[in-house]
mmCIF file of the C-alpha atoms, coordinates in Angstrom:
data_MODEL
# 
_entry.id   MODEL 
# 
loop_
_atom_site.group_PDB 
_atom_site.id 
_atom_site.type_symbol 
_atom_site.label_atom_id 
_atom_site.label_alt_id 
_atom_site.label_comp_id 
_atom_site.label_asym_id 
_atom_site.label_entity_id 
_atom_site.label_seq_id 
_atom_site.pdbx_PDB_ins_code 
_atom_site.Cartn_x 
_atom_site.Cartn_y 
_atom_site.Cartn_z 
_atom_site.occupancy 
_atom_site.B_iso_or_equiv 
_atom_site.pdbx_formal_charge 
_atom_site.auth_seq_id 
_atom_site.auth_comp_id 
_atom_site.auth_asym_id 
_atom_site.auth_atom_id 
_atom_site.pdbx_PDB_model_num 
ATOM 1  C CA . UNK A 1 1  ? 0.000   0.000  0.000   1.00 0.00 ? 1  UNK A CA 1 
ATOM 2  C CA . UNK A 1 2  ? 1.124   3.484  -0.744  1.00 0.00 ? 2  UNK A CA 1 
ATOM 3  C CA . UNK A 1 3  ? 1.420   5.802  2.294   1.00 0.00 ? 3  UNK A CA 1 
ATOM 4  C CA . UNK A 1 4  ? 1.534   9.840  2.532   1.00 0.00 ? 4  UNK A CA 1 
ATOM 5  C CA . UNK A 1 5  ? 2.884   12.000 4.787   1.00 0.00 ? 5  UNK A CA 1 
ATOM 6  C CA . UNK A 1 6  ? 1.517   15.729 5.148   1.00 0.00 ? 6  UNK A CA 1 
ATOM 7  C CA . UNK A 1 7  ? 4.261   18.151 6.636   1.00 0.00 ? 7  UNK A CA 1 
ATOM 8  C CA . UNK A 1 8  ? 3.315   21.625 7.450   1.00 0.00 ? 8  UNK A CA 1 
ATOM 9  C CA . UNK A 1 9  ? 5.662   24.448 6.708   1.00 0.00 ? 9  UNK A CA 1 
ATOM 10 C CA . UNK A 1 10 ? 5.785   28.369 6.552   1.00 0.00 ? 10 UNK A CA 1 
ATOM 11 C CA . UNK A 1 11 ? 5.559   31.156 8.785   1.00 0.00 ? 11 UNK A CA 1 
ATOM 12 C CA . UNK A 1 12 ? 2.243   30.716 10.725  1.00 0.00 ? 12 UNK A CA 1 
ATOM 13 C CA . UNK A 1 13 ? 3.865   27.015 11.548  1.00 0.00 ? 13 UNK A CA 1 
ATOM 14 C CA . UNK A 1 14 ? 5.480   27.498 14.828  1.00 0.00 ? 14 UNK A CA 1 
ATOM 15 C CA . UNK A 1 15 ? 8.738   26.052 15.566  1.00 0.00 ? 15 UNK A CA 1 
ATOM 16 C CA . UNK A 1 16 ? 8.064   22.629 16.971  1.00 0.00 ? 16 UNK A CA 1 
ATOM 17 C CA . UNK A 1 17 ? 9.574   19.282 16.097  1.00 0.00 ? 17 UNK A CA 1 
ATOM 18 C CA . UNK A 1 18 ? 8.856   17.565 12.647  1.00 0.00 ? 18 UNK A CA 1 
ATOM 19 C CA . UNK A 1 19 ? 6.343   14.778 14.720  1.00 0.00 ? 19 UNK A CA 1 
ATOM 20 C CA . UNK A 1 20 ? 3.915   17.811 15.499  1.00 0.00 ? 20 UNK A CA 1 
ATOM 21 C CA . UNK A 1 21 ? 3.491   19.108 12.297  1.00 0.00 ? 21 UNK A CA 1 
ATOM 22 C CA . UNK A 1 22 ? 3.039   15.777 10.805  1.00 0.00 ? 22 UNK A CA 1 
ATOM 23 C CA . UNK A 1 23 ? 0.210   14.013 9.667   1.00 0.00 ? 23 UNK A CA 1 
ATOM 24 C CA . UNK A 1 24 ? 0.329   10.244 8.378   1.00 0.00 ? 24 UNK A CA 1 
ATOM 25 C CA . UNK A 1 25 ? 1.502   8.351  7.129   1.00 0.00 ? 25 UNK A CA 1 
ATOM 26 C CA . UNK A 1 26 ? -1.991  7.123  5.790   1.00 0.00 ? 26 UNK A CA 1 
ATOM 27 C CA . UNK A 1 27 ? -2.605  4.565  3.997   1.00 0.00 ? 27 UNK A CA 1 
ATOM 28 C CA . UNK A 1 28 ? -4.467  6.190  0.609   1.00 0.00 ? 28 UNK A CA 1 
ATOM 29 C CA . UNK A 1 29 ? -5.797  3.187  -1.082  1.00 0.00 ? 29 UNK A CA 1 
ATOM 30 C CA . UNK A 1 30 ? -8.049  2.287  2.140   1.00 0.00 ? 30 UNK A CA 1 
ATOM 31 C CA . UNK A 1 31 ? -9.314  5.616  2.667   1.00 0.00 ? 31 UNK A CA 1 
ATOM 32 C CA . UNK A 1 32 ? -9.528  9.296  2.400   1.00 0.00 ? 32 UNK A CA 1 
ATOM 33 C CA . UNK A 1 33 ? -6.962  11.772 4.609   1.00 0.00 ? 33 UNK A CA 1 
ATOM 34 C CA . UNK A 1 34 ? -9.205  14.649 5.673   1.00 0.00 ? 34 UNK A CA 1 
ATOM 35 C CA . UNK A 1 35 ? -7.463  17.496 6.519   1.00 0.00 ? 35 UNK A CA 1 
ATOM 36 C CA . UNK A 1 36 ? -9.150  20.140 8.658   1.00 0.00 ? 36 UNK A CA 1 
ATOM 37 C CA . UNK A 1 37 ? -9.325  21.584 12.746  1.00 0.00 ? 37 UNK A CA 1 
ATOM 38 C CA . UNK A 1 38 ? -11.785 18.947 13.100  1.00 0.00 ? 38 UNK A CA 1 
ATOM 39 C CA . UNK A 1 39 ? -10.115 16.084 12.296  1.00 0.00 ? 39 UNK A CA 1 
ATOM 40 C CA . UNK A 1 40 ? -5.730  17.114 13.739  1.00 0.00 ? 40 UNK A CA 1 
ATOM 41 C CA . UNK A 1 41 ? -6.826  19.280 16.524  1.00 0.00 ? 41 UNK A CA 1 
ATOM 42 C CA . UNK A 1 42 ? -3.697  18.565 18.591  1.00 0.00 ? 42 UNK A CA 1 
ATOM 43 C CA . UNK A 1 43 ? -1.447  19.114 15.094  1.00 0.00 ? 43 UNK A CA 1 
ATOM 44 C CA . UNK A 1 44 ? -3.327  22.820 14.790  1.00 0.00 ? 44 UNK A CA 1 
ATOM 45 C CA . UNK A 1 45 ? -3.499  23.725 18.235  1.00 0.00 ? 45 UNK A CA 1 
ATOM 46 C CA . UNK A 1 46 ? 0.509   22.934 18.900  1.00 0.00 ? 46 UNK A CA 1 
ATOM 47 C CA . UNK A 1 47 ? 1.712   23.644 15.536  1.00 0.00 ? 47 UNK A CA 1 
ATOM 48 C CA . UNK A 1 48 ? 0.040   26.691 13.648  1.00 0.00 ? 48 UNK A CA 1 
ATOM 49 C CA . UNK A 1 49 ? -0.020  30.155 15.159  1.00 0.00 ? 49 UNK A CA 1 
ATOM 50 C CA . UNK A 1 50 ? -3.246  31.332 16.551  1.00 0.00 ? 50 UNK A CA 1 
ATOM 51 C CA . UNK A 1 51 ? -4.007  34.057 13.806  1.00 0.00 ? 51 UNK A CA 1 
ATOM 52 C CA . UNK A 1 52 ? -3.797  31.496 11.137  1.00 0.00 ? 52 UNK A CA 1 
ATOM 53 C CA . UNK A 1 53 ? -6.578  29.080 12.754  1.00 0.00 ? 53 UNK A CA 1 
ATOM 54 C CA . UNK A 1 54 ? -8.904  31.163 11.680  1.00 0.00 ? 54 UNK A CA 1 
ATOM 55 C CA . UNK A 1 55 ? -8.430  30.347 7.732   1.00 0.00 ? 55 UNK A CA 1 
ATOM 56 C CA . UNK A 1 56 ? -8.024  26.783 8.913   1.00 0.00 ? 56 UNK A CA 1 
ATOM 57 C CA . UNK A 1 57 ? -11.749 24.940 8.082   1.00 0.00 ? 57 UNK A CA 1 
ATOM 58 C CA . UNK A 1 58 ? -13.169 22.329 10.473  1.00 0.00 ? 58 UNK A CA 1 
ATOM 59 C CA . UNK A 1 59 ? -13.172 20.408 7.262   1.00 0.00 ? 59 UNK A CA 1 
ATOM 60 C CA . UNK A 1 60 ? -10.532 22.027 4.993   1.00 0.00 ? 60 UNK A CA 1 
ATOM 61 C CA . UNK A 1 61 ? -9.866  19.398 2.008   1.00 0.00 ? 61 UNK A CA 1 
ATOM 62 C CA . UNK A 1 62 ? -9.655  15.840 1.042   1.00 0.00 ? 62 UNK A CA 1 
ATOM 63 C CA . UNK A 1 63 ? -6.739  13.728 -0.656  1.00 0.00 ? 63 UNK A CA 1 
ATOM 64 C CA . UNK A 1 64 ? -7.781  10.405 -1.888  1.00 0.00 ? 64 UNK A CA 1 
ATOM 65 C CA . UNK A 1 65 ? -6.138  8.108  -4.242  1.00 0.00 ? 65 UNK A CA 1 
ATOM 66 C CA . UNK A 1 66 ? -7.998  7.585  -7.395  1.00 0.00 ? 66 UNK A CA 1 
ATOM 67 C CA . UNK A 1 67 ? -8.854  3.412  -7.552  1.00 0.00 ? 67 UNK A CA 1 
ATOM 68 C CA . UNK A 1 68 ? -8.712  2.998  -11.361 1.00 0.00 ? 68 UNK A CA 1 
ATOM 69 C CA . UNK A 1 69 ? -5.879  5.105  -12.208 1.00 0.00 ? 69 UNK A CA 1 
ATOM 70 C CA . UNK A 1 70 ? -4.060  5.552  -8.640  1.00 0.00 ? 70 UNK A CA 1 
ATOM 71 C CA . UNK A 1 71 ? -3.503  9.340  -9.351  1.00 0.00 ? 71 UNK A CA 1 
ATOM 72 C CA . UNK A 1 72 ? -3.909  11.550 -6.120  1.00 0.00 ? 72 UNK A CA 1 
ATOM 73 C CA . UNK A 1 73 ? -6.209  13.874 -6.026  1.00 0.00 ? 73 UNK A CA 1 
ATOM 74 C CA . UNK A 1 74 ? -6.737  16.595 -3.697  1.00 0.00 ? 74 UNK A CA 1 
ATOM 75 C CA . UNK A 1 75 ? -10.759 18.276 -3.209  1.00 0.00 ? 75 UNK A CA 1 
ATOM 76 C CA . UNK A 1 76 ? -11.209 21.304 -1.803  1.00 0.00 ? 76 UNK A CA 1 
ATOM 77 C CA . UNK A 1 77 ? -14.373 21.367 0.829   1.00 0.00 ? 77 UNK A CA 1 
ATOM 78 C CA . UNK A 1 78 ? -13.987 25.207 2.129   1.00 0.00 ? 78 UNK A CA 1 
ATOM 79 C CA . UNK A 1 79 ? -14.036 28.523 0.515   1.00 0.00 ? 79 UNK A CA 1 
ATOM 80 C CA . UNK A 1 80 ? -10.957 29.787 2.941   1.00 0.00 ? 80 UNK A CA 1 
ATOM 81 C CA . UNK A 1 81 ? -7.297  30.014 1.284   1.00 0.00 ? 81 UNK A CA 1 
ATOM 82 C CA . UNK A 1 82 ? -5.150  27.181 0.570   1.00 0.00 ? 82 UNK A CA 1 
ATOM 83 C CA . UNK A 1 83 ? -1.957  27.606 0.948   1.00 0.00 ? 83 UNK A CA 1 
# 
């Protein structure tokens, strides 16, 4: 199985090690990674700066791995930035 890993980077991530601002690995091909306050509140509340939690959806976006092709695919599920 193919496995991701989400690291968060740039200057609303505060400086804590790389295991906090971390997500996965996840396996893709069993399920979706949802990415959002609601779903890595401990990676958001110890990782991002508080002004930046704001943009930060309860449900922010989706990557699943397409079943036919295996391409990833990423859906967007809020109208705040992505950055």
């Amino acid at each position: 199985d193919d496995l991701i890993v989400l690291e968060l980077v740039g200057s609303y991530v505060l400086d804590v090690s790389l295991q906090q601002r971390r997500i996965g690995p996840w396996p893709l091909s069993k399920k979706k990674l949802y990415v959002g306050r609601k779903h890595q509140q401990e990676l958001h509340r110890s990782a991002v700066d508080k002004e930046a939690l704001k943009c930060i959806s309860r449900d922010h976006f989706y990557i699943k791995q397409d079943e036919e092709s295996g391409t990833i695919k990423l859906l967007v599920l809020t109208q705040n930035p992505i950055w």
